[in-house]
C-alpha atoms as an extended CHARMM CRD file, in Angstrom:
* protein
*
        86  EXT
         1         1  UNK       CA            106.8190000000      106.7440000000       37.3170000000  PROA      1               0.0000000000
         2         2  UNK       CA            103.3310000000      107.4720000000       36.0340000000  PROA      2               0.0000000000
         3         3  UNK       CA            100.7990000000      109.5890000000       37.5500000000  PROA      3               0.0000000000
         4         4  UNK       CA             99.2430000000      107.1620000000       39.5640000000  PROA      4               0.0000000000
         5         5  UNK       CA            102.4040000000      106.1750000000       41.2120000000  PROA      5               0.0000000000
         6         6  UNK       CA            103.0330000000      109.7930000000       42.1220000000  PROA      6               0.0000000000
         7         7  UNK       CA             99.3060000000      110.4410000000       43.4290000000  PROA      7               0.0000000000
         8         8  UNK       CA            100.2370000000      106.9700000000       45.7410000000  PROA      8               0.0000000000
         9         9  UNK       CA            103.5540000000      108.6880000000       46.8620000000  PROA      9               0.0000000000
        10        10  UNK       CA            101.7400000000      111.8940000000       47.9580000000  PROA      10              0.0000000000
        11        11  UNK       CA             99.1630000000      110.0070000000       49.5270000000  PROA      11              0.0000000000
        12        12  UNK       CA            102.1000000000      108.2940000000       51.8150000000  PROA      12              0.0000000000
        13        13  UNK       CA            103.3580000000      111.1450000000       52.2330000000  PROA      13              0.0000000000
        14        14  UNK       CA            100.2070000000      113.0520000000       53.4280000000  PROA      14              0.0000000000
        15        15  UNK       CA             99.6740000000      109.9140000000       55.9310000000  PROA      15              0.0000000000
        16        16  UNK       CA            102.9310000000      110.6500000000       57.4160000000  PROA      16              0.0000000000
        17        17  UNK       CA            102.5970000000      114.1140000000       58.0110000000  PROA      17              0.0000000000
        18        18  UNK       CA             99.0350000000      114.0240000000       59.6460000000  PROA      18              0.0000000000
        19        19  UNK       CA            100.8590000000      111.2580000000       62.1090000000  PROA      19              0.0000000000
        20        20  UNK       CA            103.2740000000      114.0420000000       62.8810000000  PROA      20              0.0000000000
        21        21  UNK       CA            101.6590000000      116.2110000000       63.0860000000  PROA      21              0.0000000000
        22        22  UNK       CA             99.4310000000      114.5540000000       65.6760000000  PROA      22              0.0000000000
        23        23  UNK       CA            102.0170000000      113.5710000000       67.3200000000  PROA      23              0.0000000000
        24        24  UNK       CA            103.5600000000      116.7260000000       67.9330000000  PROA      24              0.0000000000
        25        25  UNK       CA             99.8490000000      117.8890000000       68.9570000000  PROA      25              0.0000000000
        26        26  UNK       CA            100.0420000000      114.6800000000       71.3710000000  PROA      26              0.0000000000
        27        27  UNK       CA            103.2190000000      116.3160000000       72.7010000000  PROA      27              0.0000000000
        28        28  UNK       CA            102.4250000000      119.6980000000       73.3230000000  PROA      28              0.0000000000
        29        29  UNK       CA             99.4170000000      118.6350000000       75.4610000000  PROA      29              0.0000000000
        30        30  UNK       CA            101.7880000000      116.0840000000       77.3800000000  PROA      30              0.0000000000
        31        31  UNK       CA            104.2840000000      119.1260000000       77.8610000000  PROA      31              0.0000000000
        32        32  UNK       CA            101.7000000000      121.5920000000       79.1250000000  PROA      32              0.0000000000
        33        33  UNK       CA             99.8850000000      118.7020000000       81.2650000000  PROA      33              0.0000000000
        34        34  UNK       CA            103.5740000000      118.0220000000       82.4800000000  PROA      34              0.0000000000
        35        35  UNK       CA            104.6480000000      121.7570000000       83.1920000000  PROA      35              0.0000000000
        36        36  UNK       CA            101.3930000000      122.2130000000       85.3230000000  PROA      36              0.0000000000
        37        37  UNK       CA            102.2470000000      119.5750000000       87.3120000000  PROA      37              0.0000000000
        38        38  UNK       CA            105.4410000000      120.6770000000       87.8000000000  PROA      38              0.0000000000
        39        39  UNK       CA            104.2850000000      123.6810000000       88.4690000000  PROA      39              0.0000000000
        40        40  UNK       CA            101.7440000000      122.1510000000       91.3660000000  PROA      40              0.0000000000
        41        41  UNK       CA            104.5520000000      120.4220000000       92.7800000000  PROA      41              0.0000000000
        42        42  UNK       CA            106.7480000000      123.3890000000       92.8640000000  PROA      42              0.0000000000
        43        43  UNK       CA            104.0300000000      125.3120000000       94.8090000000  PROA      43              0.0000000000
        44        44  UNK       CA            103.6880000000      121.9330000000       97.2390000000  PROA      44              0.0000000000
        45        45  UNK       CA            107.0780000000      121.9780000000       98.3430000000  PROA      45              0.0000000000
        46        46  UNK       CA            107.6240000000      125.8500000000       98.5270000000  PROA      46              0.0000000000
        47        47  UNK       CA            104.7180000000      125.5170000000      101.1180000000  PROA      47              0.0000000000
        48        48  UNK       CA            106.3210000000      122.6170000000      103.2140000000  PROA      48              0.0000000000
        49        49  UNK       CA            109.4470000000      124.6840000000      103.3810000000  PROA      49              0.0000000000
        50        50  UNK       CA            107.7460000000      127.3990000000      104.9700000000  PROA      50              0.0000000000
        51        51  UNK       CA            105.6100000000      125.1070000000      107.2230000000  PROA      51              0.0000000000
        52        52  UNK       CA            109.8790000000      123.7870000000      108.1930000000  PROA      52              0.0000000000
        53        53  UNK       CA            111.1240000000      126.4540000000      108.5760000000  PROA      53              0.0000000000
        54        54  UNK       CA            108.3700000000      127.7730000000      111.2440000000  PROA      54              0.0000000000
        55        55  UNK       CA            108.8730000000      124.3020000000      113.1520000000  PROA      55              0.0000000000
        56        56  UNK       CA            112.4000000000      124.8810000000      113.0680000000  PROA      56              0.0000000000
        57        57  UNK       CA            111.9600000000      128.6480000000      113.9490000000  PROA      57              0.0000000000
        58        58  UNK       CA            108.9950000000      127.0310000000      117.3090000000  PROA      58              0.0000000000
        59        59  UNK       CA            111.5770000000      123.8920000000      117.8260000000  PROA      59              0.0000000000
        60        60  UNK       CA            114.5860000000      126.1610000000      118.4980000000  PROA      60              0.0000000000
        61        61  UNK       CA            112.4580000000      128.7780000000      120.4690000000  PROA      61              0.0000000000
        62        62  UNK       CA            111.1100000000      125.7360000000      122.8910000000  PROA      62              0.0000000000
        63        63  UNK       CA            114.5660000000      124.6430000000      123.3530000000  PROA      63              0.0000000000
        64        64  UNK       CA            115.9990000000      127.8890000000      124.3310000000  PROA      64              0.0000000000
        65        65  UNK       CA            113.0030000000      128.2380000000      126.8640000000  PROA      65              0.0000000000
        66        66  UNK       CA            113.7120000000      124.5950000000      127.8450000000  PROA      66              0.0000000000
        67        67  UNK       CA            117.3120000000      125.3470000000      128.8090000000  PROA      67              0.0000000000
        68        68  UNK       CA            116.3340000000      128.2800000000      130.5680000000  PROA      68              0.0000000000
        69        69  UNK       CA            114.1040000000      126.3970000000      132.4890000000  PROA      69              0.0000000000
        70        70  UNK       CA            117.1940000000      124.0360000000      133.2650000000  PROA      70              0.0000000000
        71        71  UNK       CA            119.4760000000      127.1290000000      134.2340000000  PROA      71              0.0000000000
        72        72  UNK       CA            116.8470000000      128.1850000000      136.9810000000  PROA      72              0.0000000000
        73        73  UNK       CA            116.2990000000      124.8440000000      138.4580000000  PROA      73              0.0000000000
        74        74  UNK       CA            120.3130000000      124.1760000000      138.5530000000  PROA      74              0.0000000000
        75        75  UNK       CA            120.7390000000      127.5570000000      139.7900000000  PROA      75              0.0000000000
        76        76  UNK       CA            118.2800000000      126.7560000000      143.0010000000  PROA      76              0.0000000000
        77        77  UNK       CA            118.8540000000      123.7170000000      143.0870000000  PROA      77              0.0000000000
        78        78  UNK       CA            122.5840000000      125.4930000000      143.8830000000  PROA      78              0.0000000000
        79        79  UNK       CA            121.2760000000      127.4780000000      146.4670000000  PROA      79              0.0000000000
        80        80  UNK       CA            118.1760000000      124.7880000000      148.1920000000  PROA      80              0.0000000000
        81        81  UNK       CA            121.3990000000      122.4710000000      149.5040000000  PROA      81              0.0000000000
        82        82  UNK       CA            123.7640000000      125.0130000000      150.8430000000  PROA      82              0.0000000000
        83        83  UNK       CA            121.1140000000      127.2590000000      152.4260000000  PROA      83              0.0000000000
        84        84  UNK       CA            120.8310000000      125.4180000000      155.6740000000  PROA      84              0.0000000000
        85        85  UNK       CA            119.3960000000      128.5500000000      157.4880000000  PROA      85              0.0000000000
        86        86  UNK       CA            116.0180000000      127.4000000000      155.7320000000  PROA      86              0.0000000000
């Protein structure tokens, strides 16, 4: 192998390097692009669990006033028919 030869090799070698290392460059922008979004999504569906859980928390509260409501009309609608002094 003469000199030239070698120089050629390096020079392949060099090529191959800078395309790694762009690469890897190109992949630790992809990574931190990809962990914000992750990150965004994360924050997306922490907030839709809490907006959940407080329709739960106003569906459950509705229905409890709802089958109160029901109690009272059974319960006169209990007394109404048998009260015939009325």
């Amino acid at each position: 192998m003469d000199n030239q030869d070698i120089a050629t090799k390096f020079d392949d070698i060099n090529i191959h390097v800078d395309f790694l290392i762009e690469s890897c460059q190109s992949f630790q922008k992809e990574n931190t692009e990809l962990l914000a979004k992750i990150k965004e999504l994360e924050d997306q569906l922490e907030q839709k669990i809490k907006k959940e859980d407080v329709y739960v928390g106003q569906e459950s509260m509705m229905n409890e006033k709802i089958d109160r409501l029901l109690s009272k009309l059974d319960g006169f609608s209990e007394i109404v028919p048998g009260d015939e002094k009325l």
